[in-house]
C-alpha positions as CSV (number, residue, x, y, z in Angstrom):
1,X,97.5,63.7,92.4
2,X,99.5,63.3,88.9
3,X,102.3,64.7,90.9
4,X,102.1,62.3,93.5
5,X,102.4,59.5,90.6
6,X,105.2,60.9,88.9
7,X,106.7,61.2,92.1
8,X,106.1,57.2,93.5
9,X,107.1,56.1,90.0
10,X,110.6,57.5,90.0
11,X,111.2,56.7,93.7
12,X,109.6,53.3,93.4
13,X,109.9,51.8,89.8
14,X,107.5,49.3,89.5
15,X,109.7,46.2,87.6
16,X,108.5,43.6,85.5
17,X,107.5,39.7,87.5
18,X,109.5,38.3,84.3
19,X,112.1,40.1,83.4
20,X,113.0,41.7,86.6
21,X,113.3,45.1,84.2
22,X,111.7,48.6,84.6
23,X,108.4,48.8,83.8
24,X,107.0,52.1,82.8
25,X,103.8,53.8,84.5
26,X,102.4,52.2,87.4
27,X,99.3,51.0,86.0
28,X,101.2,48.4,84.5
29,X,102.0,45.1,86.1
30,X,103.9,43.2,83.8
31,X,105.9,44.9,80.6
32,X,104.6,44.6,77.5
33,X,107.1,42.1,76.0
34,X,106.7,39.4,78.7
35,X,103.2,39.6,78.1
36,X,103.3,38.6,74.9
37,X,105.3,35.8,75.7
38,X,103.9,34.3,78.9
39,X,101.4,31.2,77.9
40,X,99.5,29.5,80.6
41,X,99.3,25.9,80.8
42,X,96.9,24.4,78.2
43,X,95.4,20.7,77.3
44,X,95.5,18.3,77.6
45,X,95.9,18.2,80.9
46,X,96.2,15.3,84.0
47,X,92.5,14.9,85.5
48,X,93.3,15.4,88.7
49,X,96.2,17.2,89.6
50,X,96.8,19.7,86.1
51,X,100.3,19.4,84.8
52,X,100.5,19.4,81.5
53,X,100.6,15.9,79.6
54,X,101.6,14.9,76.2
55,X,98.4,12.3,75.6
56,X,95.2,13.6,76.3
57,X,94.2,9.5,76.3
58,X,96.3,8.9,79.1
59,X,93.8,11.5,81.6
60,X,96.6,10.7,84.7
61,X,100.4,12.2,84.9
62,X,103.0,9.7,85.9
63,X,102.5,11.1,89.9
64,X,98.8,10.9,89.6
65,X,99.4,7.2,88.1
66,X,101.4,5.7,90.9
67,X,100.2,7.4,93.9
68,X,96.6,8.7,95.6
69,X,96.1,11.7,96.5
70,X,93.8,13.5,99.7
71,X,92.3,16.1,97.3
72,X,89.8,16.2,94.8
73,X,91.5,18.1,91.8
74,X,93.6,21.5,90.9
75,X,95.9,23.1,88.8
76,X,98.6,25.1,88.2
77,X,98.8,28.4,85.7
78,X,102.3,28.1,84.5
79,X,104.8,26.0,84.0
80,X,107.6,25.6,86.9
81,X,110.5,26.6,84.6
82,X,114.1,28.4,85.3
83,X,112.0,31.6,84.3
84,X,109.2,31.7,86.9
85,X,111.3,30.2,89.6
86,X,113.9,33.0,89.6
87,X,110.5,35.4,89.6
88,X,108.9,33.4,92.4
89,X,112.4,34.0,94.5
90,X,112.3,37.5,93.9
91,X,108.3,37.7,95.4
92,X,109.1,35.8,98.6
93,X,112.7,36.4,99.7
94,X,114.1,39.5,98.1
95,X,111.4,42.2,98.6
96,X,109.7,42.3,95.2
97,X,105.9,41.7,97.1
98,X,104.0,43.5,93.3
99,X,105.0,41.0,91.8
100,X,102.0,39.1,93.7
101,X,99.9,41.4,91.9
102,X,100.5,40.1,88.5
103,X,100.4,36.3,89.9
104,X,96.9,36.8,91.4
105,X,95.3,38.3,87.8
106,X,96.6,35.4,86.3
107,X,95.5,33.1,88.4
108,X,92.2,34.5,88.7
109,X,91.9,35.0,85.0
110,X,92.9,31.1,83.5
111,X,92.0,29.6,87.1
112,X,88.3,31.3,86.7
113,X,86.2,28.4,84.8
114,X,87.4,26.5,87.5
115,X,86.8,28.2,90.5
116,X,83.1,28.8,89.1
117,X,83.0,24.6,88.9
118,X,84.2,23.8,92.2
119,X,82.3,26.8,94.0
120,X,84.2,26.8,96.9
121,X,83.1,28.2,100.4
122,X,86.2,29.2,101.9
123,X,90.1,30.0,100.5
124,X,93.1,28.0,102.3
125,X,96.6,29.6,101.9
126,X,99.0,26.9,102.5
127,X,100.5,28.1,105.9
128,X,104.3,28.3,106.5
129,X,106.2,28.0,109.9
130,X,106.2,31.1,112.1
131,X,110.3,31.1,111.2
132,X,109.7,31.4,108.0
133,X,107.4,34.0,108.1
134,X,109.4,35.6,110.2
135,X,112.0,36.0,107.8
136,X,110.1,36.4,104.5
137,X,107.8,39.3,106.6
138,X,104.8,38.0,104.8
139,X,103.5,34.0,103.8
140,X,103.6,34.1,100.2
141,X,100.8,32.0,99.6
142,X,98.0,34.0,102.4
143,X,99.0,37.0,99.8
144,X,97.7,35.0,96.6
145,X,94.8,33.8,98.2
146,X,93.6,37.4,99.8
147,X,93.8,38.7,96.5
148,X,91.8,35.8,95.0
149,X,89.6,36.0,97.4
150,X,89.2,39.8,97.1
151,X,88.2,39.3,93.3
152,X,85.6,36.6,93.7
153,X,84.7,37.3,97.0
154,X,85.3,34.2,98.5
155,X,85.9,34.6,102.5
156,X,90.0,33.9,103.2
157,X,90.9,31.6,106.4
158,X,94.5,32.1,106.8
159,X,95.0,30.5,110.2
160,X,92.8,27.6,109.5
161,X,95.3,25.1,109.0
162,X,98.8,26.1,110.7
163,X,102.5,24.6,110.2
164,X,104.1,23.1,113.5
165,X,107.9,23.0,113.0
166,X,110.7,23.1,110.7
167,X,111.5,20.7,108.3
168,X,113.8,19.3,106.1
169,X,113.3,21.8,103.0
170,X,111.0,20.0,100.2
171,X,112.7,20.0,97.4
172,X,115.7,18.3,98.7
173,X,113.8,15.0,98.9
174,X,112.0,12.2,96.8
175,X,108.3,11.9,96.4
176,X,108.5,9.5,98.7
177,X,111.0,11.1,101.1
178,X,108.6,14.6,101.0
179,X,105.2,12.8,102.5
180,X,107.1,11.2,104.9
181,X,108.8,14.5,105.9
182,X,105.3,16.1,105.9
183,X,103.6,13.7,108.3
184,X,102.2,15.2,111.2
185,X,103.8,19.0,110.3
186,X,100.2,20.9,110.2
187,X,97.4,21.1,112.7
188,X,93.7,22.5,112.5
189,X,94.3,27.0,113.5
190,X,92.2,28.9,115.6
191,X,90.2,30.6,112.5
192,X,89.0,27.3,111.3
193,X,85.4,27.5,110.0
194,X,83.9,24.1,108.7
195,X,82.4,24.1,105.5
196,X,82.2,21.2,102.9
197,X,84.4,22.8,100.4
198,X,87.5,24.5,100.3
199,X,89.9,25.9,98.0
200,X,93.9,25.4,98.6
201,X,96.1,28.3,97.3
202,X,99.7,28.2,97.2
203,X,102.7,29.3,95.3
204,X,104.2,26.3,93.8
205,X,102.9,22.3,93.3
206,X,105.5,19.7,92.2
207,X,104.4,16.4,93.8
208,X,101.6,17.6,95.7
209,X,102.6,16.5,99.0
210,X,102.4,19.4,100.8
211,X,98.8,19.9,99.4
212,X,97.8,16.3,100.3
213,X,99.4,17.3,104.0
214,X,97.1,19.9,104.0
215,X,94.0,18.7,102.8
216,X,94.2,15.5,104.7
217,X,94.2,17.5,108.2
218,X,90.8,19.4,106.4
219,X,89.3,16.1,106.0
220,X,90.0,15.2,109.0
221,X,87.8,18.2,110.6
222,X,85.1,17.7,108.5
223,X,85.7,19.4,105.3
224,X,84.3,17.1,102.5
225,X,86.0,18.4,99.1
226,X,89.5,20.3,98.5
227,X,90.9,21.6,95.8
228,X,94.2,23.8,95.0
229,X,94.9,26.3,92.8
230,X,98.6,27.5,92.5
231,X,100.7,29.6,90.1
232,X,103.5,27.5,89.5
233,X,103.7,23.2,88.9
234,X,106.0,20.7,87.3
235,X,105.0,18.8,84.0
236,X,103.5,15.5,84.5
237,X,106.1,13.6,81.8
């Protein structure tokens, strides 16, 4: 058995979500420098949506001031900075999958007093279209949420809510432009189970248009609260 580790660790170095450098032993998911230095998002925080805010007397972000949204509330762990976006690239289109393993500890470690106070009934990964999946060989987000799930034992519907057809990519677009885009680009899936609350799980939230695109087609079947939980989200000033 010791062997057969010493053996998977020099044929497979496990590398650090961060860094992108060596990390050594496999029990390790994250080296010990990055650690150190990775700081979740803290308060004060919007109300509804969780990006970080300079005035905890303000409660809203400048997004969650000028526009509704579907959902009830969420957050996000860590910032969306140069840092984690060049690790998120890595996880979803050039093969480094472990590195889910250190963003679903996180999340389930500084998302837990949360997900305790919304006691959701089911887990939503925010689907992607059958291209992309194609492509990627895996939906980023249906990875986070098994794993969450797995931890707090929280059933996983991964083809509850399904994308339709390509799109204009996202982040190319305005607030504005990005709802629009999003109208009418996800449908109720086959393994839809109704339940009143639900629990959105996704890689990355910036305006929270996708999440709203989401949630309302939940609502729509019956589902009564939604919120989201992702790694990754913008600041709110």
């Amino acid at each position: 058995m010791k062997f057969k580790k010493l053996l998977l660790d020099s044929l497979y170095p496990r590398c650090c979500p961060v860094c992108h450098k060596i990390v050594e032993g496999r029990e390790k998911i994250i080296c010990d420098s990055c650690l150190e230095k990775m700081r979740p998002i803290s308060q004060p925080r919007c109300f509804q949506c969780g990006k970080s805010i300079q005035n905890a007397e303000q409660e809203y972000c400048r997004d969650c001031q000028k526009a509704s949204h579907v959902y009830e509330q969420g957050i996000g762990i860590y910032v969306y900075d140069d840092i984690m976006r060049r690790s998120i690239e890595n996880f979803k289109f050039h093969g480094r999958r472990e590195y889910g393993d250190f963003y679903i500890r996180a999340m389930a470690e500084y998302g837990r007093s949360y997900i305790q106070r919304w006691k959701p009934e089911a887990i939503v990964p925010v689907p992607i279209t059958a291209r992309k999946q194609k492509i990627r060989g895996f939906n980023q987000s249906e990875y986070l949420a098994e794993g969450i799930g797995e931890i707090y034992k929280i059933p996983v519907l991964s083809q509850a809510v399904v994308r339709l057809e390509e799109r204009k990519a996202q982040k190319e677009l305005s607030a504005k432009e990005r709802r629009r885009n999003l109208k009418h680009a996800f449908q109720i899936g086959k393994n839809f189970k109704a339940c009143k609350t639900v629990l959105l799980v996704d890689d990355v939230y910036t305006t929270g248009s996708t999440v709203d695109a989401v949630a309302e087609v939940l609502k729509e079947n019956g589902v009564e609260r939604i919120y989201f939980l992702t790694l990754c989200q913008g600041k709110g000033f």
